[in-house]
C-alpha positions in Angstrom: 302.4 76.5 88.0 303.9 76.7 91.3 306.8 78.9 92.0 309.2 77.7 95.2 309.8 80.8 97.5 312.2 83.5 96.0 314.6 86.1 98.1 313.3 89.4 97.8 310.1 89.0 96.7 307.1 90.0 99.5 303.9 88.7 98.2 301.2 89.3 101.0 299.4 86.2 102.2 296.0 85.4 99.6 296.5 89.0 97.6 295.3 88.5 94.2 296.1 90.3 90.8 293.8 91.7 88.7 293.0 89.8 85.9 295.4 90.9 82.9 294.0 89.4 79.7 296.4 89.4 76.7 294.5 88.5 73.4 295.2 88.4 69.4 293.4 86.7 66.7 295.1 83.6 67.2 295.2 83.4 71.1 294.5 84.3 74.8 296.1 83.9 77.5 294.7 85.1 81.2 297.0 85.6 84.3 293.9 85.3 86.7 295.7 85.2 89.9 298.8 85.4 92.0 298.9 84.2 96.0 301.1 83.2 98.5 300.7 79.2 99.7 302.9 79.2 102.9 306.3 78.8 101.2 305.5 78.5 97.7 304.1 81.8 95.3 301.4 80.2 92.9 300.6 82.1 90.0 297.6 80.4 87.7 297.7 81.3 84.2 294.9 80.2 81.6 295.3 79.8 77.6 294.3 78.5 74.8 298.2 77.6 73.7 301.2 78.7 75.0 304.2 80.0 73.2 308.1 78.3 74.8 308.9 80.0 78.1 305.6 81.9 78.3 304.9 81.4 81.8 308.5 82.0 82.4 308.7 85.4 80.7 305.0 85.9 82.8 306.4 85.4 86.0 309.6 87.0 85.2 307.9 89.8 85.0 305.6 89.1 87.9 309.1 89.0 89.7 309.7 92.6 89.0 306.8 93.9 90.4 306.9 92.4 92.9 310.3 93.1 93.8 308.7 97.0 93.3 311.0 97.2 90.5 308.2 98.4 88.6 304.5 99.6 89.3 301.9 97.2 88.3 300.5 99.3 86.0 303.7 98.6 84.1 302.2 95.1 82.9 299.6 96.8 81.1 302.5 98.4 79.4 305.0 95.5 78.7 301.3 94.0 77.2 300.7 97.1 74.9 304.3 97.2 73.6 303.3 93.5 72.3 307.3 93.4 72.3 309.1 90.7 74.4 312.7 92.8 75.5 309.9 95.2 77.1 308.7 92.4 79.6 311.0 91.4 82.3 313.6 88.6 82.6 312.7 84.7 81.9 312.3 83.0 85.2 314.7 80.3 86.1 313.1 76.9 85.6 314.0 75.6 88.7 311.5 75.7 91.4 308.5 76.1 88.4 306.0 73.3 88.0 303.3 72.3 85.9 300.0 71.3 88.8 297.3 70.9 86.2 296.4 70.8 82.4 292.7 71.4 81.4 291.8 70.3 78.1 288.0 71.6 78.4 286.8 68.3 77.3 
């Protein structure tokens, strides 16, 4: 998913996130990095299903800490709660694209 650039939000040229896995018995999902593309912010997020607005809450939240709302450490936290009013706000839809799907076949 690409995100189109966003006031107030400084994300240093190529700085990556750690990789933050989220897993239950049913699924997984990976945010394995998070970079700046000249004028767009690219966040890549892997799964094995997605829930409606997933990537939306994820990069809401992304949006937070990167704002310095919030530490990073904090995702760790809004991923322990395992409760979605911890996590930050749903990310508008506009500017958010789907690039590529990977079925693993």
């Amino acid at each position: 998913f690409r995100l189109q650039p966003m006031p107030g939000i400084d994300i240093p040229t190529n700085s990556q996130v750690e990789r933050s896995d989220a897993a239950s018995e049913e699924s997984q999902a990976t945010a394995d990095s998070l970079h700046r593309s000249q004028t767009q912010i690219v966040v890549e997020v892997e799964a094995n299903g997605f829930l409606y607005n997933m990537v939306r809450n994820i990069v809401g939240t992304l949006m937070i800490v990167g704002r310095s709302d919030q530490p990073p450490s904090w995702i760790d936290e809004v991923l322990a709660a395992r409760d979605r009013t911890v996590a930050g706000p749903t990310a508008p839809p506009q500017g958010l694209f789907l690039v590529h799907v990977d079925y693993g076949w």
